[in-house]
C-alpha positions as CSV (number, residue, x, y, z in Angstrom):
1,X,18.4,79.9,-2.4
2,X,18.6,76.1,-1.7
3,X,19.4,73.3,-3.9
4,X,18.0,70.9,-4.4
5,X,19.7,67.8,-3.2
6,X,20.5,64.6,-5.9
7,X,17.9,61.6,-5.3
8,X,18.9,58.6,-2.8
9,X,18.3,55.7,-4.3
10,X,16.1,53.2,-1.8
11,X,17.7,50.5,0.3
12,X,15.6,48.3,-1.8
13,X,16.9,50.1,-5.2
14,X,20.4,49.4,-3.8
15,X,19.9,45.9,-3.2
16,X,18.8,44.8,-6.6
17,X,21.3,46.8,-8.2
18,X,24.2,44.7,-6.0
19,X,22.3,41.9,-5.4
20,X,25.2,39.5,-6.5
21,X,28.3,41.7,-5.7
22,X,26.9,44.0,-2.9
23,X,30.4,45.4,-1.8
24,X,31.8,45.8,-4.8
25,X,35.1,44.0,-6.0
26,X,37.9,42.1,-3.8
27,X,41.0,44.5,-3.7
28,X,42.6,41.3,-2.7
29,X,42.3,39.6,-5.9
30,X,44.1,41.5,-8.6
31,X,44.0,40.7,-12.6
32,X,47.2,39.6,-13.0
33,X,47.3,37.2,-9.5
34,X,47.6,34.1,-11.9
35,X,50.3,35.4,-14.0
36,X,53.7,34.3,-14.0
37,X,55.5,36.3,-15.0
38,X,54.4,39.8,-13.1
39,X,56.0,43.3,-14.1
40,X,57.8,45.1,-11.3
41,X,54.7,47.6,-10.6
42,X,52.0,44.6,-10.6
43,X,55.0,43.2,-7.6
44,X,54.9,46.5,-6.3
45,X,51.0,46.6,-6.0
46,X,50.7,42.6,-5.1
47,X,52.8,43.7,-2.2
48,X,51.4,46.8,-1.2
49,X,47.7,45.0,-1.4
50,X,49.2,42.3,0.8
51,X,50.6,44.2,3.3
52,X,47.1,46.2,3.8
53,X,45.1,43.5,3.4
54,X,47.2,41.8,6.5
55,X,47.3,44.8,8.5
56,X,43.4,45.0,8.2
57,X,43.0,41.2,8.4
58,X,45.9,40.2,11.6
59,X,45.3,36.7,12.5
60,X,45.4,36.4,16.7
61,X,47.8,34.6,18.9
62,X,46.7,32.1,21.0
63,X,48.5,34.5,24.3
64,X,46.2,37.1,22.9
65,X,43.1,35.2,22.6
66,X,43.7,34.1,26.3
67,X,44.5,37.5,27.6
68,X,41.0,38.6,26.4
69,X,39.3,35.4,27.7
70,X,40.6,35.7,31.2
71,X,39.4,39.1,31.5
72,X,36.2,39.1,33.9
73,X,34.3,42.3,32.7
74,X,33.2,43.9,36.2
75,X,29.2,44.6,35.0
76,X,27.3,44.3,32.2
């Protein structure tokens, strides 16, 4: 026997349900960002956040953007 499958909601279901935060929250922004005084896990997951977030997000060096400009593709 086959089950029956849950319900999809519509695109158009989805949309005004996350009309104003579509993708959900930031992970960059954490509750306690403004805080002074942080305890050593909120360091610990402020750091660990970073280091993701910067991995994910690399900025480019300008030898790298010109490497990738120079090359002449061969066909489209």
């Amino acid at each position: 026997m086959i089950s029956q499958l849950p319900e999809v909601p519509s695109l158009a279901a989805m949309k005004t349900k996350y009309k104003d935060n579509h993708w959900g929250t930031s992970v960059k922004r954490l509750p306690w960002d403004s805080k002074t005084n942080k305890t050593p896990l909120e360091e610990l997951i402020s750091f660990t956040m970073d280091e993701r977030y910067n991995a994910k997000h690399r900025s480019q060096i300008p030898e790298e953007i010109s490497l990738i400009n120079s090359i002449v593709p061969l066909r489209c």
